[in-house]
C-alpha positions in Angstrom: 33.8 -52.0 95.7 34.9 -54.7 93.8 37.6 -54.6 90.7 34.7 -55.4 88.0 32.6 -52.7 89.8 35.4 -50.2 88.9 35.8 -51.2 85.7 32.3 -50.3 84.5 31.7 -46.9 84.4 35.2 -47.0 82.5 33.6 -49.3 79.8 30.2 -47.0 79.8 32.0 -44.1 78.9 34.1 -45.3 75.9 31.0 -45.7 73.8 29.9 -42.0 74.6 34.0 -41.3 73.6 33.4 -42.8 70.6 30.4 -40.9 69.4 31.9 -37.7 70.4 34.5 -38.4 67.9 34.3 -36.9 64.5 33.7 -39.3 62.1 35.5 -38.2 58.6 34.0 -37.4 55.5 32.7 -39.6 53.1 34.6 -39.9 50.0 32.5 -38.5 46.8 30.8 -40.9 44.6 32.8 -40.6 41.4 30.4 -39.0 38.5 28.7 -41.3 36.4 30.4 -42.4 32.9 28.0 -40.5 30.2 25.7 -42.8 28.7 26.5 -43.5 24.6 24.0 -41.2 23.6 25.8 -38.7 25.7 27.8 -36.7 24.0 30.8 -34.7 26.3 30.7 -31.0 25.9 32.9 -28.2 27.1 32.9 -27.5 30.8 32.2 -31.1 31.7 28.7 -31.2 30.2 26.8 -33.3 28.7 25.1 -32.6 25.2 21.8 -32.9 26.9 22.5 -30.8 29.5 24.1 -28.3 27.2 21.8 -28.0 24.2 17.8 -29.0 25.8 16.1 -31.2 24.1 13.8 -28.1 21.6 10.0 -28.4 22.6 7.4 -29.8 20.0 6.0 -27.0 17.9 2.1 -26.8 17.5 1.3 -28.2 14.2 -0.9 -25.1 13.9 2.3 -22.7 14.1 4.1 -24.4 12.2 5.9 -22.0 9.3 5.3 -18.0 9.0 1.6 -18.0 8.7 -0.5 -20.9 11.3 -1.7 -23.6 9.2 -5.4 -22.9 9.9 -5.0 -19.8 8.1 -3.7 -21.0 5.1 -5.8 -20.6 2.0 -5.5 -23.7 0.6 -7.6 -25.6 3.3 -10.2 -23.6 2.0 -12.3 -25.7 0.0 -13.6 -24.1 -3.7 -11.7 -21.2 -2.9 -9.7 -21.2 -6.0 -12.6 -21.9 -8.1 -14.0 -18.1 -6.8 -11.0 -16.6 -7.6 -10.9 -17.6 -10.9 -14.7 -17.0 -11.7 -14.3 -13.2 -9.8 -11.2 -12.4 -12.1 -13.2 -13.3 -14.8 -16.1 -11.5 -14.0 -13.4 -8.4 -13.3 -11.6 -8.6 -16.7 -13.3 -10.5 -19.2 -15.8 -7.7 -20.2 -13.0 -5.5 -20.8 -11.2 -8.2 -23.2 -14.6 -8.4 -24.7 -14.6 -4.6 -25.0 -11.1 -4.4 -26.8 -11.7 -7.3 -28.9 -15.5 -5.8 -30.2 -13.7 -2.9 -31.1 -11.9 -4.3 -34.1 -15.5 -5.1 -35.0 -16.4 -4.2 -38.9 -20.2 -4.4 -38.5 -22.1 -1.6 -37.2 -23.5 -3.1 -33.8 -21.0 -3.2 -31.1 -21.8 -6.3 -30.1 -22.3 -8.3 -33.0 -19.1 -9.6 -34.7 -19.0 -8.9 -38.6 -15.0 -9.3 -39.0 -11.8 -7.9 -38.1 -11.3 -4.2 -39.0 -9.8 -1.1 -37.9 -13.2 1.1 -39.5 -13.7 2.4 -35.9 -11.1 3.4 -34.9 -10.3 5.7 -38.1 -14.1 7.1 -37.5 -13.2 7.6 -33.6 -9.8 9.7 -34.9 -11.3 11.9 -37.3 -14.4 12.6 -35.2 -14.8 16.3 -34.6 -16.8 15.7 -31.3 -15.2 13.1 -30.3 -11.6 15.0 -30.5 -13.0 17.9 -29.3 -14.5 16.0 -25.7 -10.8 14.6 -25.3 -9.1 17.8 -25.4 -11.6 19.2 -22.6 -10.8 16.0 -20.8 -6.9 16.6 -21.4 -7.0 20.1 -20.2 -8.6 19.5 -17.3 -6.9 16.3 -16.4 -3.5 18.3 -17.0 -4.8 21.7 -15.0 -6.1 19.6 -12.4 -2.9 17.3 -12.3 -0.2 20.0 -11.9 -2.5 21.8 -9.6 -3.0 19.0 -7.6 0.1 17.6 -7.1 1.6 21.5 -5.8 -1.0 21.9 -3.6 0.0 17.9 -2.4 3.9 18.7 -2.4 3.0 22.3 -0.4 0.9 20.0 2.1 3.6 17.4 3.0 6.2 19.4 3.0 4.4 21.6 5.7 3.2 18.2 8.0 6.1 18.1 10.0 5.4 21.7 10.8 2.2 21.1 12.5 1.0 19.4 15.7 0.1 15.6 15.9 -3.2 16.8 16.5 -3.5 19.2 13.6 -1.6 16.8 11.1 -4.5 14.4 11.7 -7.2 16.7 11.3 -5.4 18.5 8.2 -4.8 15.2 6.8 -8.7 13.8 7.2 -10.1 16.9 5.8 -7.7 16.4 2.9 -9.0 13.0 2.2 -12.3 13.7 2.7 -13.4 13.4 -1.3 -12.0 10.0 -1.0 -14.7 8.8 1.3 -17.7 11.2 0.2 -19.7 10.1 -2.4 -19.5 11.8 -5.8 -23.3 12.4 -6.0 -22.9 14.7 -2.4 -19.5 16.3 -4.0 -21.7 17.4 -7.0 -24.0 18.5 -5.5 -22.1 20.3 -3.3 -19.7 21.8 -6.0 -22.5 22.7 -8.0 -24.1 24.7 -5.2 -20.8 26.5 -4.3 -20.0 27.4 -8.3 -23.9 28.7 -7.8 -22.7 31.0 -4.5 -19.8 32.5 -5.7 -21.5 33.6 -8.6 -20.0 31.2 -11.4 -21.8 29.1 -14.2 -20.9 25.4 -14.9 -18.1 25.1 -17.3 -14.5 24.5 -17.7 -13.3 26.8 -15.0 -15.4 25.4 -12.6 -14.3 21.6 -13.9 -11.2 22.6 -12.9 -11.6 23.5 -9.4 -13.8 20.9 -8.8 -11.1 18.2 -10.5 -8.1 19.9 -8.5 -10.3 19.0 -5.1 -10.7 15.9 -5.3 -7.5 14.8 -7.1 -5.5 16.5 -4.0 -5.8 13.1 -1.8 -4.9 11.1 -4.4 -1.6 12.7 -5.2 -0.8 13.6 -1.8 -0.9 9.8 -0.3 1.9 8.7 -2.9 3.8 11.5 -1.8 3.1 11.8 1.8 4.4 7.4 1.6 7.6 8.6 -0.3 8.4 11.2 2.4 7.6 9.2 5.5 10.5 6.6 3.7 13.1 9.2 3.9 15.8 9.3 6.2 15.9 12.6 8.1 19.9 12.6 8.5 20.0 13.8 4.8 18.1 17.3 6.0 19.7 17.9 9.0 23.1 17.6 7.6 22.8 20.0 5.1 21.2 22.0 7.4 24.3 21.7 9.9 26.6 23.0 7.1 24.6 26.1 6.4 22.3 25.4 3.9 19.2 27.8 3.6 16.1 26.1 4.4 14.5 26.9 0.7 18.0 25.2 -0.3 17.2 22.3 1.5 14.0 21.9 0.0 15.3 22.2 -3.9 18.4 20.5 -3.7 18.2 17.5 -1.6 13.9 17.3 -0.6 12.3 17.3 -3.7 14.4 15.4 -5.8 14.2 12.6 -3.1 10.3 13.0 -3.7 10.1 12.9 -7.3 9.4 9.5 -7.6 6.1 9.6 -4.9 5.5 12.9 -6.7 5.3 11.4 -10.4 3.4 8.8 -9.3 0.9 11.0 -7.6 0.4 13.2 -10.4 0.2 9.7 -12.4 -2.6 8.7 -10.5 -4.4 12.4 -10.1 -4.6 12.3 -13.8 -6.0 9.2 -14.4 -8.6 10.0 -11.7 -9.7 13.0 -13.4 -10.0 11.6 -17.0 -12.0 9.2 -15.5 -14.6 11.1 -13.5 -17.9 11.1 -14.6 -20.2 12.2 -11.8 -18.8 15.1 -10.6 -18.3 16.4 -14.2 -21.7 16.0 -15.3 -23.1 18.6 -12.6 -20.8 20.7 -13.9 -20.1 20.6 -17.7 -22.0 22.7 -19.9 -21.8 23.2 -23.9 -18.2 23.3 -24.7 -16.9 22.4 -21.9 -18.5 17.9 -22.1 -15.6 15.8 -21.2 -15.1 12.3 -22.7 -16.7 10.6 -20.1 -19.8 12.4 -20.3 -19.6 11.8 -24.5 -19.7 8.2 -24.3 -22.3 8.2 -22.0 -24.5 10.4 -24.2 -23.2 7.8 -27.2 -24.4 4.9 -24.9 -28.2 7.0 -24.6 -28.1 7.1 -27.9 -27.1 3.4 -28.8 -24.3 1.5 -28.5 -21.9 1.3 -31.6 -18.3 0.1 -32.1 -16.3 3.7 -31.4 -17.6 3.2 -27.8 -15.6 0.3 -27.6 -12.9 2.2 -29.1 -13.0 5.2 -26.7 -12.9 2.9 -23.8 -10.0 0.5 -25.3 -8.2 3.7 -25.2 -9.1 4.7 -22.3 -8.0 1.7 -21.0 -4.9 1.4 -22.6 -3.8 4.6 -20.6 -4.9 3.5 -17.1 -2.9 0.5 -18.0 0.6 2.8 -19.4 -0.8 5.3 -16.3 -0.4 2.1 -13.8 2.4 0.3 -15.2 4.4 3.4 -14.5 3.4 4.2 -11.2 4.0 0.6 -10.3 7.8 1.1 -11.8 8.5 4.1 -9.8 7.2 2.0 -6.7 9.1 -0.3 -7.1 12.2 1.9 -7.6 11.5 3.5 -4.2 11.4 0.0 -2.7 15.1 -0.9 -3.8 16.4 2.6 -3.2 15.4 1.7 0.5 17.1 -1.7 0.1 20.4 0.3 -1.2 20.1 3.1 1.8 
């Protein structure tokens, strides 16, 4: 063996030597220097990476209401509002402005003067159908409104399932027609053995102004906070206390309105009290209806312009006392 031959398999294995050998760990790249727009943020970040970039909002959800829902991209859409309002309210202006009318048609103009409505207050019949109407709107009203108050204050009592089917029998003479509620009063005065006048009014106007009173008063109580009872009920207070001291005043405002509205409802009715009104006992409605039959002069416009003038009182109230509720809730 010569020398050279002994020196090879020294040379083979230093390569193998050398790729045993660990080979150290690169250094790490040092982080790149944050571009201008980049703004440095706690923590080392970036302002992009902090805060991403927001998405682009769809131009049709753009604001509270999507903009394909908006009523002004209705074409000729204010146009029908305007002619519907005046289709809604200017017979009415035309009613209160006829019935300053001096002339003896009610719908002919013959000057400015208060004739009618000096003949409309000093009308025996006409005094004596707004009394019956006053009675019974008043009977029917306090009525009403107890039987409303006795109702809601008894809901919580009852089962989900009997609160619902109290509740849509309740409201029932909201959704029947007053033609079938005549008819069907009528029939039932007939079966117990009564004869159509003011008693019977009465029970038929307390039936059907029920729902009325009881949905402003059922809203005011579902508003209330429950914390109020149960307190004074965990420092001893009787249950009837409760309801007299703390309950009720906190309804008065849903109960005022109610009875607001059950009386305007029952001046109002016509239908129902013509199946049931007999001699001494026609309400106003019925009146100007026979005045109508019998042709149209000025006091009809009068009796209505009154009429009208206490719906308006009647709803400007109500709408007070709503209101009143709404920033009592605000305050609470």
């Amino acid at each position: 063996m010569t020398t050279a031959d002994a020196a090879r398999p020294a040379a083979d294995a230093a390569p193998a030597a050398d790729a045993a050998r660990p080979v150290p760990d690169a250094a790490p790249a040092a982080p790149a220097a944050p571009s201008a727009g980049d703004v440095a943020a706690p923590g080392g970040l970036t302002a992009s990476d902090a805060e991403p970039e927001p998405k682009p909002v769809p131009r049709l959800m753009r604001g509270s209401i999507p903009q394909a829902l908006l009523l002004n991209r209705f074409g000729g859409l204010g146009t029908i509002s305007v002619v519907s309002l005046a289709f809604l309210y200017l017979p009415m202006l035309i009613v209160v402005a006829y019935s300053f009318n001096g002339g003896n048609q009610a719908l002919i103009w013959q000057g400015f003067s208060w004739r009618w409505y000096a003949r409309v207050f000093t009308d025996a019949s006409i005094i004596s159908a707004t009394k019956v109407s006053l009675q019974v709107a008043a009977i029917a009203t306090v009525a009403s409104t107890i039987l409303a108050v006795l109702y809601v204050l008894a809901m919580d009592r009852l089962s989900r399932a009997g609160s619902a089917v109290s509740t849509a029998i309740l409201a029932a003479p909201i959704v029947v027609p007053e033609v079938v509620m005549g008819v069907a009063t009528l029939a039932f005065i007939r079966l117990i053995g009564l004869s159509p006048g003011f008693v019977p009014l009465v029970l038929a106007h307390t039936s059907f102004c029920v729902p009325f009173a009881m949905m402003n008063i059922r809203a005011r109580y579902s508003g209330l906070n429950p914390a109020y009872f149960e307190s004074a009920a965990d420092l001893g207070a009787p249950h009837w206390t409760v309801i007299r001291r703390i309950m009720l005043p906190l309804l008065m405002p849903g109960i005022i309105s109610g009875a607001l509205l059950a009386f305007v409802v029952s001046m109002d009715d016509f239908m129902i009290s013509n199946f049931l009104a007999s001699a001494g006992s026609t309400t106003l409605p019925i009146y100007i209806f026979g005045l109508i039959r019998k042709g149209v002069n000025p006091s009809v416009n009068v009796v209505a312009t009154l009429l009208l003038i206490l719906a308006v009182v009647v709803t400007t109230a109500a709408t007070l006392l709503t209101h009143r509720q709404a920033k009592e809730r605000q305050h609470r």
